[in-house]
PDBQT receptor file of N, H, CA, C and O in Angstrom, charges set to zero:
ATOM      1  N   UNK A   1     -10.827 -59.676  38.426  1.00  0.00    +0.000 N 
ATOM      2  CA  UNK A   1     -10.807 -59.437  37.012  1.00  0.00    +0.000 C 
ATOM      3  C   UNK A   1     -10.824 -57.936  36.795  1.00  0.00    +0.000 C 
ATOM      4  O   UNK A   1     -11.708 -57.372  37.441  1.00  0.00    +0.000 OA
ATOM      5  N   UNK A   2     -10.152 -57.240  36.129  1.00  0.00    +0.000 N 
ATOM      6  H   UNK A   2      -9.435 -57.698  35.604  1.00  0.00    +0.000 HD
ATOM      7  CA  UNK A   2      -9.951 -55.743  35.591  1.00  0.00    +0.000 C 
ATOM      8  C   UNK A   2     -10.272 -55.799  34.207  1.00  0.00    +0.000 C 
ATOM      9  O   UNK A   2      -9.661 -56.496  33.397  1.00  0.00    +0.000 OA
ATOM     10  N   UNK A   3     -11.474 -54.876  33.878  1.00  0.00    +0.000 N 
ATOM     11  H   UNK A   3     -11.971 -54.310  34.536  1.00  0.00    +0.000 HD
ATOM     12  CA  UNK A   3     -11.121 -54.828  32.275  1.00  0.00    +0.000 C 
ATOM     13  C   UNK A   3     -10.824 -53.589  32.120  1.00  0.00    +0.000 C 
ATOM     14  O   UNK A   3     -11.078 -52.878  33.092  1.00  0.00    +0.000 OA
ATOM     15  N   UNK A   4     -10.275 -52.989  31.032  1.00  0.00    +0.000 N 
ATOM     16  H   UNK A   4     -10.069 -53.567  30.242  1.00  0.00    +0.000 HD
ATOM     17  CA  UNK A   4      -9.658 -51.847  30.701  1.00  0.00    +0.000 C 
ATOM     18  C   UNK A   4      -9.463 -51.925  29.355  1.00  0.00    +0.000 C 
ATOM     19  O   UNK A   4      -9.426 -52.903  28.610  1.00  0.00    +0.000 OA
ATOM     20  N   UNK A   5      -9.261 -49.965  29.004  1.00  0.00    +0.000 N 
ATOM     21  H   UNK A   5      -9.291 -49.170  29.610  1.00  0.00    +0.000 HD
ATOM     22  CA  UNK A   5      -9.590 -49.854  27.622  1.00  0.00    +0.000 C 
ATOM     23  C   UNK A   5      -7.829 -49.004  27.285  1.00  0.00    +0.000 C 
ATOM     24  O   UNK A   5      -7.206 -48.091  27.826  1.00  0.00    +0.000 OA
ATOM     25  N   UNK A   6      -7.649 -49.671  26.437  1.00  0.00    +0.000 N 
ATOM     26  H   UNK A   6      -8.155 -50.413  25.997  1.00  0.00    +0.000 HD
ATOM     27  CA  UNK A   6      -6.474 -49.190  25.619  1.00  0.00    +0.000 C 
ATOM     28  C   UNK A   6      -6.413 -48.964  24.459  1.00  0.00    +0.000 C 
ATOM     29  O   UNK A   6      -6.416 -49.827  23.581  1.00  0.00    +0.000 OA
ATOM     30  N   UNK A   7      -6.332 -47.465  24.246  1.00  0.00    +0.000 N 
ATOM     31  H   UNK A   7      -6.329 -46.763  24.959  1.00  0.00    +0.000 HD
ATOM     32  CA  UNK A   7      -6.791 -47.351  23.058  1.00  0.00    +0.000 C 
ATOM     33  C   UNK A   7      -7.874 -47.499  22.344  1.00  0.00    +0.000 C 
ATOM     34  O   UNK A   7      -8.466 -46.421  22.365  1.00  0.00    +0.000 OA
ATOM     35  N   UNK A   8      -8.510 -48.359  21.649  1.00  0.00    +0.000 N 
ATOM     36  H   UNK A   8      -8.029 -49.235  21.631  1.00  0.00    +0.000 HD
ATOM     37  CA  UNK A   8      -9.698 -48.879  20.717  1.00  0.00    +0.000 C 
ATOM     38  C   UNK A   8      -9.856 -49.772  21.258  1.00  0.00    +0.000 C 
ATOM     39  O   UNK A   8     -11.073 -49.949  21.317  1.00  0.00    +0.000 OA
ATOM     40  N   UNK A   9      -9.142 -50.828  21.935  1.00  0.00    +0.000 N 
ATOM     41  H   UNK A   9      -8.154 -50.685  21.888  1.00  0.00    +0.000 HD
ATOM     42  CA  UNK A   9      -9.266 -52.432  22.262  1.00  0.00    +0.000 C 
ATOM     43  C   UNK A   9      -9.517 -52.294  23.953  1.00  0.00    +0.000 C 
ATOM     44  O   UNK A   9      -8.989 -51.594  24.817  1.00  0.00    +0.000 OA
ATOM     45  N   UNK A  10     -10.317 -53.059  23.967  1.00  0.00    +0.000 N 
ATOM     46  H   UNK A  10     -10.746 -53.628  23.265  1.00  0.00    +0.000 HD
ATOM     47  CA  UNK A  10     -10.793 -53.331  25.717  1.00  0.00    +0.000 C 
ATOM     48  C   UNK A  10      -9.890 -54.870  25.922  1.00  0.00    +0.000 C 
ATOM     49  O   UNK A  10      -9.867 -55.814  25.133  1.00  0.00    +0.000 OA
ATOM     50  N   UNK A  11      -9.138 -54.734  27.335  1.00  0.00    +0.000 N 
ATOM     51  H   UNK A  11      -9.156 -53.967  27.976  1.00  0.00    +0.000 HD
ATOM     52  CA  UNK A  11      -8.206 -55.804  27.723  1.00  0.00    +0.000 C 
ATOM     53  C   UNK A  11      -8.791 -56.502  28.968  1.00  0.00    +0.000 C 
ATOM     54  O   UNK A  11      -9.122 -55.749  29.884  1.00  0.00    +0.000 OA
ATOM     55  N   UNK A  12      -8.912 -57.401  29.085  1.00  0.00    +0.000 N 
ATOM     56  H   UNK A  12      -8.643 -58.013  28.341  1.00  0.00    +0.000 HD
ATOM     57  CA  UNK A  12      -9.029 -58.111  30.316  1.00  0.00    +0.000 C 
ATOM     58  C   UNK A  12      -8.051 -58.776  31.015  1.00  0.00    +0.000 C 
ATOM     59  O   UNK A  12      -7.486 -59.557  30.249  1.00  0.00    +0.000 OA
ATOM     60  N   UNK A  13      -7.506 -58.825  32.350  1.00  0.00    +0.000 N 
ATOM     61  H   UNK A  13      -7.965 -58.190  32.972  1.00  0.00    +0.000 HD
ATOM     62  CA  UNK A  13      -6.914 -59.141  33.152  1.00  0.00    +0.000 C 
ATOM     63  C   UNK A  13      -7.571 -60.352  34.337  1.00  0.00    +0.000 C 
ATOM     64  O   UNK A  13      -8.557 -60.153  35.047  1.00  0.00    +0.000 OA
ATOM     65  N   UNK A  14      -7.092 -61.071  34.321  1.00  0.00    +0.000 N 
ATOM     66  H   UNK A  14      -6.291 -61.232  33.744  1.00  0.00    +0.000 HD
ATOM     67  CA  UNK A  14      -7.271 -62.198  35.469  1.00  0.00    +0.000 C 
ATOM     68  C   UNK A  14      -5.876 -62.326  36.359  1.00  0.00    +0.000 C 
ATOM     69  O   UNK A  14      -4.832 -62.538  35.742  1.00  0.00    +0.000 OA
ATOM     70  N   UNK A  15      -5.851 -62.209  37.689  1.00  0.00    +0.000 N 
ATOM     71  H   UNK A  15      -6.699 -62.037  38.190  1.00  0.00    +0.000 HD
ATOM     72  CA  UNK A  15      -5.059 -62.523  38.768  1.00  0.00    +0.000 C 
ATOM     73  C   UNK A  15      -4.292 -63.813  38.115  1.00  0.00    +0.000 C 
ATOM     74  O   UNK A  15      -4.895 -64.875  38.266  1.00  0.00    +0.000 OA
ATOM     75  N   UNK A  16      -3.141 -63.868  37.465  1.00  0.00    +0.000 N 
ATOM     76  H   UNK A  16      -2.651 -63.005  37.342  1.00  0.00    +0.000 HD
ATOM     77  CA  UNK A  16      -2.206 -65.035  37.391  1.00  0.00    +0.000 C 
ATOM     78  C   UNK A  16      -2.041 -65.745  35.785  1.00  0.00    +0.000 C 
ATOM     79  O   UNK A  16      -1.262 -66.613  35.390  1.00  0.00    +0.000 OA
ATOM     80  N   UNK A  17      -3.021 -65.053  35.131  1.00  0.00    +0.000 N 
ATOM     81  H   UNK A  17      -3.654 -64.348  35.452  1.00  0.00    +0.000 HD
ATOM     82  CA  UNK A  17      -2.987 -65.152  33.434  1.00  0.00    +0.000 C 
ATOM     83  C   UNK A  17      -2.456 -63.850  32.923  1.00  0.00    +0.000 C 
ATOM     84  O   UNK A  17      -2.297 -62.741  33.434  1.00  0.00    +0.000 OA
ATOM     85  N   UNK A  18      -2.221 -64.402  31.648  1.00  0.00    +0.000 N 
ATOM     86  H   UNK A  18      -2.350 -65.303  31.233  1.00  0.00    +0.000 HD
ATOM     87  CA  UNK A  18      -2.099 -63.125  30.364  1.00  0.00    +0.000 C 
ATOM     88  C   UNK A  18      -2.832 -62.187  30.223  1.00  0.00    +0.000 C 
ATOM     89  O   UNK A  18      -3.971 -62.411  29.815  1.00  0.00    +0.000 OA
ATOM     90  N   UNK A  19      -2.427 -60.864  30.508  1.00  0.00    +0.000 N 
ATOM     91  H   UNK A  19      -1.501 -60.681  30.840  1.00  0.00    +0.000 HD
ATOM     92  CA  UNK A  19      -3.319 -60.095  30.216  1.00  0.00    +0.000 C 
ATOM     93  C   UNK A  19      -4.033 -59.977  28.611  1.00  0.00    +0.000 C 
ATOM     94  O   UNK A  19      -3.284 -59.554  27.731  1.00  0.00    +0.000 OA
ATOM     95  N   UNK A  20      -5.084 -60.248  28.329  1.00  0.00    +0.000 N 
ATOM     96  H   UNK A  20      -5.692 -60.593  29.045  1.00  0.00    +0.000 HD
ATOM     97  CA  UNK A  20      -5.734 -60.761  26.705  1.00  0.00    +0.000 C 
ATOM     98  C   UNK A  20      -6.645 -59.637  26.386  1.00  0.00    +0.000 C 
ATOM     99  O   UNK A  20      -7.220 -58.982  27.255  1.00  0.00    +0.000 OA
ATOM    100  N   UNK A  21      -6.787 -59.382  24.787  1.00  0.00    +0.000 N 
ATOM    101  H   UNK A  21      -6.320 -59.915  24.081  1.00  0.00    +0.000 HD
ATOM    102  CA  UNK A  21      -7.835 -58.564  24.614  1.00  0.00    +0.000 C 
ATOM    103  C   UNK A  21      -9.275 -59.420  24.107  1.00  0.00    +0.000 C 
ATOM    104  O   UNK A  21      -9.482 -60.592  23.790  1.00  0.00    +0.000 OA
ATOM    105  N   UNK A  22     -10.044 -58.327  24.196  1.00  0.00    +0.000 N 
ATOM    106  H   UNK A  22      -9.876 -57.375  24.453  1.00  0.00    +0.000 HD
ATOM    107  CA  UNK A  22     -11.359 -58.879  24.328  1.00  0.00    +0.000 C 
ATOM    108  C   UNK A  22     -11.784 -58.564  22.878  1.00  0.00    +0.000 C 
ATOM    109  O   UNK A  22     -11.566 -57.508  22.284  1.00  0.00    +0.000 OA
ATOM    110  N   UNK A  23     -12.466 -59.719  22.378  1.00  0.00    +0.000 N 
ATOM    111  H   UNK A  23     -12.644 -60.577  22.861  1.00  0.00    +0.000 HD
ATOM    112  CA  UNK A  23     -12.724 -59.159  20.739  1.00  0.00    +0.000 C 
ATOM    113  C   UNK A  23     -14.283 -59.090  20.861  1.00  0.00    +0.000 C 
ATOM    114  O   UNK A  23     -14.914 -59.647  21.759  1.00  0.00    +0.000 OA
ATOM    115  N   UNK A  24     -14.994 -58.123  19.557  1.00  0.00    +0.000 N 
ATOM    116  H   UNK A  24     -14.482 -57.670  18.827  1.00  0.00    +0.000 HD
ATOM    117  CA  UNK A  24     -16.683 -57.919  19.881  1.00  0.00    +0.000 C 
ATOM    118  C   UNK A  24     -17.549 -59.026  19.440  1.00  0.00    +0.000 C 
ATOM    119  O   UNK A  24     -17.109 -59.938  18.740  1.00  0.00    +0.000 OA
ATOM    120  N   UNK A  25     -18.209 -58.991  19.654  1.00  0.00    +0.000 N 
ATOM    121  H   UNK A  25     -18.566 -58.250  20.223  1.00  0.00    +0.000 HD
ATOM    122  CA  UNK A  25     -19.179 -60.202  19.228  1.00  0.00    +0.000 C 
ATOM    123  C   UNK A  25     -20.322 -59.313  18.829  1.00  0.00    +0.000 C 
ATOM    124  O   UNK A  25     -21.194 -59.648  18.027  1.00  0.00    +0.000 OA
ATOM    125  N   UNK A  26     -20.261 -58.211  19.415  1.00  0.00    +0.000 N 
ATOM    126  H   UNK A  26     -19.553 -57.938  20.066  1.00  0.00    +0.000 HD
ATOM    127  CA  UNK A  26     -21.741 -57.320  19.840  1.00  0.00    +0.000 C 
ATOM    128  C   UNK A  26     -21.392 -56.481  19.821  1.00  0.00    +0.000 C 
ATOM    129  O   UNK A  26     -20.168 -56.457  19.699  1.00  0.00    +0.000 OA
ATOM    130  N   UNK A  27     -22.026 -55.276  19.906  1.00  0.00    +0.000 N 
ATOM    131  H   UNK A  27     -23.021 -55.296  20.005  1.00  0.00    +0.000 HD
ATOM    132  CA  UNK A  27     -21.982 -54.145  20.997  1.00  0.00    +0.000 C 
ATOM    133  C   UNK A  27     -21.790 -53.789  22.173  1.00  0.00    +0.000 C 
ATOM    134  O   UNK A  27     -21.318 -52.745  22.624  1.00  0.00    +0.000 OA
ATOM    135  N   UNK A  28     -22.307 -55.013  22.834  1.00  0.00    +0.000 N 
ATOM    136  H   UNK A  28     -22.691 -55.860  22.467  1.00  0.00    +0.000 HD
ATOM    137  CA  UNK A  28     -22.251 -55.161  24.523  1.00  0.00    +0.000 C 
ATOM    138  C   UNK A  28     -21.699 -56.432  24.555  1.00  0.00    +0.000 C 
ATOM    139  O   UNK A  28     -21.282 -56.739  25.672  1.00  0.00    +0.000 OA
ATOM    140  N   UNK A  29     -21.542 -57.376  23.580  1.00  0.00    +0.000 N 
ATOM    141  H   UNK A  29     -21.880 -57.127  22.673  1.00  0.00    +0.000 HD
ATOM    142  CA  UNK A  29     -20.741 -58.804  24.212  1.00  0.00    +0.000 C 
ATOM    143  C   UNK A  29     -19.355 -58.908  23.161  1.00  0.00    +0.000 C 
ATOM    144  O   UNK A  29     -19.203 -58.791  21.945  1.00  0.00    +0.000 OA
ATOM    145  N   UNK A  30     -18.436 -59.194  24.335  1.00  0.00    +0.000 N 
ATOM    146  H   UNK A  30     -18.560 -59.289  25.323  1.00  0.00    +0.000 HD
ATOM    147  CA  UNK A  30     -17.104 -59.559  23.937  1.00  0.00    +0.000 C 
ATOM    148  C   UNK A  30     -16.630 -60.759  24.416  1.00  0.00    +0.000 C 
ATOM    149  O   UNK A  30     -17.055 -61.167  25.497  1.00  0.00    +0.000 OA
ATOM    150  N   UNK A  31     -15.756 -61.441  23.743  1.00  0.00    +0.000 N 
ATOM    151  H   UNK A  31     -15.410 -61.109  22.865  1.00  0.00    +0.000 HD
ATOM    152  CA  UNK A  31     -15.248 -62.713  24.459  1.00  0.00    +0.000 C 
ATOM    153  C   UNK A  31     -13.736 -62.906  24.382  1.00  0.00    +0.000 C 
ATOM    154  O   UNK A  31     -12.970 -62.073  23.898  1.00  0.00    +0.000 OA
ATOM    155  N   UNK A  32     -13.466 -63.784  24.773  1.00  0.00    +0.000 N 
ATOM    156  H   UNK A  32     -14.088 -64.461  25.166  1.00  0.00    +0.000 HD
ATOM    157  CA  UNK A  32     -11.401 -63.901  24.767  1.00  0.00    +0.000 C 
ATOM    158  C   UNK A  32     -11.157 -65.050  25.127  1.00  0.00    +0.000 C 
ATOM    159  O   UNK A  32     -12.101 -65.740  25.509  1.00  0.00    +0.000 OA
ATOM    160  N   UNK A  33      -9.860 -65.575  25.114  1.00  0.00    +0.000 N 
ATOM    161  H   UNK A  33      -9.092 -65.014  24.804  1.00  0.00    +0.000 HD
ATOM    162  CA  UNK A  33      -9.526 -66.564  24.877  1.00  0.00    +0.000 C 
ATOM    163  C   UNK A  33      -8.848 -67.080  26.057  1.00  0.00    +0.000 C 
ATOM    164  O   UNK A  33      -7.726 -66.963  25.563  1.00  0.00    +0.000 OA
ATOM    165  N   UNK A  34      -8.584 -67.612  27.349  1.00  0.00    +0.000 N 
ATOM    166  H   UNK A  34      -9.495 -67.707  27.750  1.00  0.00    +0.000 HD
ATOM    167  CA  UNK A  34      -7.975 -67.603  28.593  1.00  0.00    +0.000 C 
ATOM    168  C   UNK A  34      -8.377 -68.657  29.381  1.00  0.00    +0.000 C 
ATOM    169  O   UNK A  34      -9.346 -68.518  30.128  1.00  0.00    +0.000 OA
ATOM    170  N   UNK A  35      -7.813 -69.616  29.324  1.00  0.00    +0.000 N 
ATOM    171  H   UNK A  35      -7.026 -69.729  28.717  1.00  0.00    +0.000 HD
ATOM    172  CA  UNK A  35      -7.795 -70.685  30.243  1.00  0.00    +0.000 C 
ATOM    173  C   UNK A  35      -9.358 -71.014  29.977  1.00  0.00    +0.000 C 
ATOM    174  O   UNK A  35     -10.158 -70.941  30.910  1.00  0.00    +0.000 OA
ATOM    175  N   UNK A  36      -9.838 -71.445  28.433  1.00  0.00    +0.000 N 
ATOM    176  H   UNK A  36      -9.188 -71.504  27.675  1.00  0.00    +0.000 HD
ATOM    177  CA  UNK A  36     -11.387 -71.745  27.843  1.00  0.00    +0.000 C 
ATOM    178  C   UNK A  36     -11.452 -70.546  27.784  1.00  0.00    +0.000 C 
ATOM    179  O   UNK A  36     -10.700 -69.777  28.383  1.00  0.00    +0.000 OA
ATOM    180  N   UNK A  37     -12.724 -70.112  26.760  1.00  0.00    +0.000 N 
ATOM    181  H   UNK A  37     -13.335 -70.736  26.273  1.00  0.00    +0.000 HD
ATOM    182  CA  UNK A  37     -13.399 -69.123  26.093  1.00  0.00    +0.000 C 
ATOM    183  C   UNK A  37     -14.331 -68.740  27.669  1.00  0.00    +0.000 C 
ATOM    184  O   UNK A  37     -14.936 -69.460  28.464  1.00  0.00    +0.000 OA
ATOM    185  N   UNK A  38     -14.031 -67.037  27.591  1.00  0.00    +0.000 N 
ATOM    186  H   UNK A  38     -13.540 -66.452  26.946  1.00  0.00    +0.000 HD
ATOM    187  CA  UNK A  38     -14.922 -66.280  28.760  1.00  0.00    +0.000 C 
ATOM    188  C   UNK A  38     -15.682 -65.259  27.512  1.00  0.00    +0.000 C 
ATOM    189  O   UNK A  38     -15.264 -64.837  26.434  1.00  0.00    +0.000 OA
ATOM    190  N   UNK A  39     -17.068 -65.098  28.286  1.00  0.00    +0.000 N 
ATOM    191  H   UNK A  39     -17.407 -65.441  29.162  1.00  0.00    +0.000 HD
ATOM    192  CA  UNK A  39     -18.041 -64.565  27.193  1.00  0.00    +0.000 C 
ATOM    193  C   UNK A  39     -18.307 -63.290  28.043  1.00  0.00    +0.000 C 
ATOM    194  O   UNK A  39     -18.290 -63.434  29.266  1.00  0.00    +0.000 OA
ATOM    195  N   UNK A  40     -18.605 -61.783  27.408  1.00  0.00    +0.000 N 
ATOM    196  H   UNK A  40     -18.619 -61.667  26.415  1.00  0.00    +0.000 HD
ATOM    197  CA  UNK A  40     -18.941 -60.947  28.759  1.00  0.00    +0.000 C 
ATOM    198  C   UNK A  40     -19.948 -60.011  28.234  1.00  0.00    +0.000 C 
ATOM    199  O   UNK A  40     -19.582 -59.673  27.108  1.00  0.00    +0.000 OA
ATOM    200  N   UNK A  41     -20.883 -59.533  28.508  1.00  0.00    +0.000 N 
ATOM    201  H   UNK A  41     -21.180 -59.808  29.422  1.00  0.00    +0.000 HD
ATOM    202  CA  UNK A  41     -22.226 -59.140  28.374  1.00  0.00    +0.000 C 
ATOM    203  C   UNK A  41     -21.897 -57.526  28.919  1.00  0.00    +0.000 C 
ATOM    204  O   UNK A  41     -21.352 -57.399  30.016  1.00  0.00    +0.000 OA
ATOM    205  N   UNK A  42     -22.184 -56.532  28.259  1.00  0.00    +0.000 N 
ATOM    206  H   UNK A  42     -22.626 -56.634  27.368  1.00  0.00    +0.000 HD
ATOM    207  CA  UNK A  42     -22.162 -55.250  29.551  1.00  0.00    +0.000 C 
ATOM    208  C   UNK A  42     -23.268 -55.008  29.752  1.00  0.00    +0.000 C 
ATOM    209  O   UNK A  42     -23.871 -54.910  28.684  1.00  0.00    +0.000 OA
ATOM    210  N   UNK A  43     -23.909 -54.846  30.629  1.00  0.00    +0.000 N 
ATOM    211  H   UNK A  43     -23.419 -54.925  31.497  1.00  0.00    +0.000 HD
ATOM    212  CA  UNK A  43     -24.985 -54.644  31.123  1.00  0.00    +0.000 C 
ATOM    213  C   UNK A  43     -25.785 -53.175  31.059  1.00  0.00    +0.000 C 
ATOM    214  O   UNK A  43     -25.067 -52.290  31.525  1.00  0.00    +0.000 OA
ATOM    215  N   UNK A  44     -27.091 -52.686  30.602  1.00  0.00    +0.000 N 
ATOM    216  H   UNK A  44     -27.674 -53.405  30.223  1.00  0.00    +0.000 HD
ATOM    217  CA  UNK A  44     -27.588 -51.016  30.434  1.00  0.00    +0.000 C 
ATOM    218  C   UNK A  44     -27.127 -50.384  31.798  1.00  0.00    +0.000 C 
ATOM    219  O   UNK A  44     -26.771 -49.209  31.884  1.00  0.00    +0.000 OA
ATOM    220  N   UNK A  45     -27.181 -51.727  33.423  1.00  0.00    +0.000 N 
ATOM    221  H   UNK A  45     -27.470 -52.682  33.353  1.00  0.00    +0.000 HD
ATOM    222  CA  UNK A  45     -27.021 -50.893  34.263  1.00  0.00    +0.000 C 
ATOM    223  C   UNK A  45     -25.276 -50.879  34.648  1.00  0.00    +0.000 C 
ATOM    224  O   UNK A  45     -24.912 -50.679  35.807  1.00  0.00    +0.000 OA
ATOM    225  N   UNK A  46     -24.644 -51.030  33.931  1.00  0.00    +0.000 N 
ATOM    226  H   UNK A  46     -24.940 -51.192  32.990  1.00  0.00    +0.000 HD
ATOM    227  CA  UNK A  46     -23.056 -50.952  34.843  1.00  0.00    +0.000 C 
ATOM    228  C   UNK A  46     -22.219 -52.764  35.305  1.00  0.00    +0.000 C 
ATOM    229  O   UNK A  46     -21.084 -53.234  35.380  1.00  0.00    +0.000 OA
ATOM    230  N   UNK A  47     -23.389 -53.146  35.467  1.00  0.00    +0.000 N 
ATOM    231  H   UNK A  47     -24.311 -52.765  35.406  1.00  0.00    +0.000 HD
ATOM    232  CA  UNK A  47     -23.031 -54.783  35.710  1.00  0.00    +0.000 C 
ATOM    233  C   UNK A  47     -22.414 -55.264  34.149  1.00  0.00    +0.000 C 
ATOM    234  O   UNK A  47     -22.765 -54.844  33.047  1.00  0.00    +0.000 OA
ATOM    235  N   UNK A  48     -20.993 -56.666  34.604  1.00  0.00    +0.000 N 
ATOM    236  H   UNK A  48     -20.707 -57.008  35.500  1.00  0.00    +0.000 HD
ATOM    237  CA  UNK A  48     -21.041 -57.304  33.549  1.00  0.00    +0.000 C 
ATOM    238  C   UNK A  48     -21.392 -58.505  33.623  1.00  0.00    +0.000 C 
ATOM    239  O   UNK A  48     -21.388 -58.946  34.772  1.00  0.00    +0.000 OA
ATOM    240  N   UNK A  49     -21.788 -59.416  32.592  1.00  0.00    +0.000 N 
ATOM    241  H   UNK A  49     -21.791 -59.058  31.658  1.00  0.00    +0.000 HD
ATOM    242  CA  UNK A  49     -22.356 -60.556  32.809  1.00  0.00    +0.000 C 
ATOM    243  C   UNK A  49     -21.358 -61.772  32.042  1.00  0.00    +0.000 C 
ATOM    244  O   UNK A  49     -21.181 -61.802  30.824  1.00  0.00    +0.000 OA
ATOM    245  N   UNK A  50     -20.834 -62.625  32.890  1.00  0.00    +0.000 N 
ATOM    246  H   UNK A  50     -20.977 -62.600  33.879  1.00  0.00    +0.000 HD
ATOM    247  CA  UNK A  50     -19.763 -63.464  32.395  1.00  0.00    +0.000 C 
ATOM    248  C   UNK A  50     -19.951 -64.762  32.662  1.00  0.00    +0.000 C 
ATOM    249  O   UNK A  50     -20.300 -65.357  33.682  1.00  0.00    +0.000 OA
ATOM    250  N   UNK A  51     -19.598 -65.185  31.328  1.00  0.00    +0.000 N 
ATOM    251  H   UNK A  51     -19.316 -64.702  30.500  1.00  0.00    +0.000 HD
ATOM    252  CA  UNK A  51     -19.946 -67.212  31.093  1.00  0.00    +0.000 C 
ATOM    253  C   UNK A  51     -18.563 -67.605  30.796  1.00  0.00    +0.000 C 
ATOM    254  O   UNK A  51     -17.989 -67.389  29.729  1.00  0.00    +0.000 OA
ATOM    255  N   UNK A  52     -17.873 -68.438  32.240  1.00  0.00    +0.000 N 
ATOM    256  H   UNK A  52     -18.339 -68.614  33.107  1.00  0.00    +0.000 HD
ATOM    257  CA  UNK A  52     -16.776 -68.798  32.018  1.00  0.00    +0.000 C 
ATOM    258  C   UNK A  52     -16.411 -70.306  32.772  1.00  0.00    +0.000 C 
ATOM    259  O   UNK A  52     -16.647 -70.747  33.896  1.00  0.00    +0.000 OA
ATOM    260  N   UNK A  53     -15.597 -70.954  31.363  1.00  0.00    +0.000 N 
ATOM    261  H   UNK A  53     -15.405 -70.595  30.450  1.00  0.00    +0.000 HD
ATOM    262  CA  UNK A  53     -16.055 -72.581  32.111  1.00  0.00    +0.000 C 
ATOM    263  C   UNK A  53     -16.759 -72.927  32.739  1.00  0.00    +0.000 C 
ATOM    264  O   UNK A  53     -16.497 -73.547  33.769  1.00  0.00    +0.000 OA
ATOM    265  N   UNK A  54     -18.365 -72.536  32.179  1.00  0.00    +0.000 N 
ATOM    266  H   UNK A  54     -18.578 -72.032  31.341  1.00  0.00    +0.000 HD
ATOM    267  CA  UNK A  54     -19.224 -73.492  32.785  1.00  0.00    +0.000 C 
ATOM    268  C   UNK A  54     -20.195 -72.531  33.673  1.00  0.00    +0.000 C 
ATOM    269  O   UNK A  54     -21.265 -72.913  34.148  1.00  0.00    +0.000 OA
ATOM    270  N   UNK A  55     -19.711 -71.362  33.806  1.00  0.00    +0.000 N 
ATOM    271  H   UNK A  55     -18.842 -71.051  33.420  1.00  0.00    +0.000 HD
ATOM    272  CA  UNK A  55     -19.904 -70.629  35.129  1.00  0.00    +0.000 C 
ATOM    273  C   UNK A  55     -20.436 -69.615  35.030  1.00  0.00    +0.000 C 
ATOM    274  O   UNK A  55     -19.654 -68.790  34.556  1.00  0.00    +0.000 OA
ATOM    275  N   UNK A  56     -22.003 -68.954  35.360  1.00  0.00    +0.000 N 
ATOM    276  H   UNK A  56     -22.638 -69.624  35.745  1.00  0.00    +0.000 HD
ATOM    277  CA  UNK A  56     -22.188 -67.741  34.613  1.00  0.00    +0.000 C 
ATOM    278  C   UNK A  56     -21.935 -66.808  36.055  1.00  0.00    +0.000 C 
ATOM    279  O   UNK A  56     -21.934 -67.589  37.006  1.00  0.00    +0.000 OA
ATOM    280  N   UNK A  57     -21.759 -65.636  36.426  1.00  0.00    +0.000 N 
ATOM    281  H   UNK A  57     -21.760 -65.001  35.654  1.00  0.00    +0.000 HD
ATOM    282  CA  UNK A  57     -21.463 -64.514  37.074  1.00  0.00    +0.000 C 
ATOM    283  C   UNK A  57     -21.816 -63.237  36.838  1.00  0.00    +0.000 C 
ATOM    284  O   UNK A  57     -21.667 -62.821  35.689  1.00  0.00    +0.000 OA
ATOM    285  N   UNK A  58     -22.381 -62.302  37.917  1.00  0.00    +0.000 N 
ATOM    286  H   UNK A  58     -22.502 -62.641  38.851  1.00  0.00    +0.000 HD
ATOM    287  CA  UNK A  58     -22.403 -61.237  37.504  1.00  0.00    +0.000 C 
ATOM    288  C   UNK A  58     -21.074 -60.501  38.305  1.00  0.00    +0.000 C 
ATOM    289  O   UNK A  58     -20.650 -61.016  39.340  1.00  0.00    +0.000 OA
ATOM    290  N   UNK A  59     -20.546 -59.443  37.830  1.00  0.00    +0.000 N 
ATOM    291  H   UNK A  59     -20.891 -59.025  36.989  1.00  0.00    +0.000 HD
ATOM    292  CA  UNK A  59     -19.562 -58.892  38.357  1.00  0.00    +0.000 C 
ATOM    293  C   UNK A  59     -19.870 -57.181  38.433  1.00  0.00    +0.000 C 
ATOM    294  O   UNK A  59     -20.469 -56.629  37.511  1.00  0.00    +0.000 OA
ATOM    295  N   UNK A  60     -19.504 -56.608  39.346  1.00  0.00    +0.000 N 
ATOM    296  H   UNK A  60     -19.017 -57.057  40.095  1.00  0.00    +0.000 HD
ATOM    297  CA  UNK A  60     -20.352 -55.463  39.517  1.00  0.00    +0.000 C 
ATOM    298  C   UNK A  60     -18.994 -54.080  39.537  1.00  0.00    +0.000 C 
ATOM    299  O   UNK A  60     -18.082 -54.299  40.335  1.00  0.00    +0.000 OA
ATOM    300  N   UNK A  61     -18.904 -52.896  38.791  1.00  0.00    +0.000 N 
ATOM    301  H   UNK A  61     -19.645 -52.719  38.142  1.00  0.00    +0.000 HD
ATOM    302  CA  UNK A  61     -17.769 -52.039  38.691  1.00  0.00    +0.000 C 
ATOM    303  C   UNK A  61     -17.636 -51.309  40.181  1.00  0.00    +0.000 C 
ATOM    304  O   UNK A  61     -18.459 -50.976  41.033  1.00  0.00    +0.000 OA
ATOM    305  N   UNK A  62     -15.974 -51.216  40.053  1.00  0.00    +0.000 N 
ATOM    306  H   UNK A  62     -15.305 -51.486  39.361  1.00  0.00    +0.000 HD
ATOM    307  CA  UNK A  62     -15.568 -51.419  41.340  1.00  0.00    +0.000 C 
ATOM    308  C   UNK A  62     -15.078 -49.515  41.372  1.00  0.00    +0.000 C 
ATOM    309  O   UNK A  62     -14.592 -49.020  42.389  1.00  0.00    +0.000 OA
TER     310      UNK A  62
């Protein structure tokens, strides 16, 4: 997963989907729309925190 900022809008990328943008919910949580709703948390330390189908994850910047 890559997220990235273009412009004003932060985009998320998944290996083999649409690249989609991420809309705010929060300050720190955004969600999008991609094969079911993915929810993503940014974390104070650098980690993001993601609830997707079912599945929560932390994902750590690369």
């Amino acid at each position: 997963m890559d997220v990235t900022r273009e412009g004003e809008r932060l985009m998320v990328e998944v290996s083999g989907l649409v690249r989609t943008e991420l809309r705010p919910m929060s300050r720190t949580r955004f969600f999008a729309r991609m094969k079911g709703e993915v929810e993503l948390d940014f974390l104070a330390n650098g980690e993001i925190a993601l609830e997707w189908a079912g599945h929560d994850v932390i994902a750590r910047p690369v």
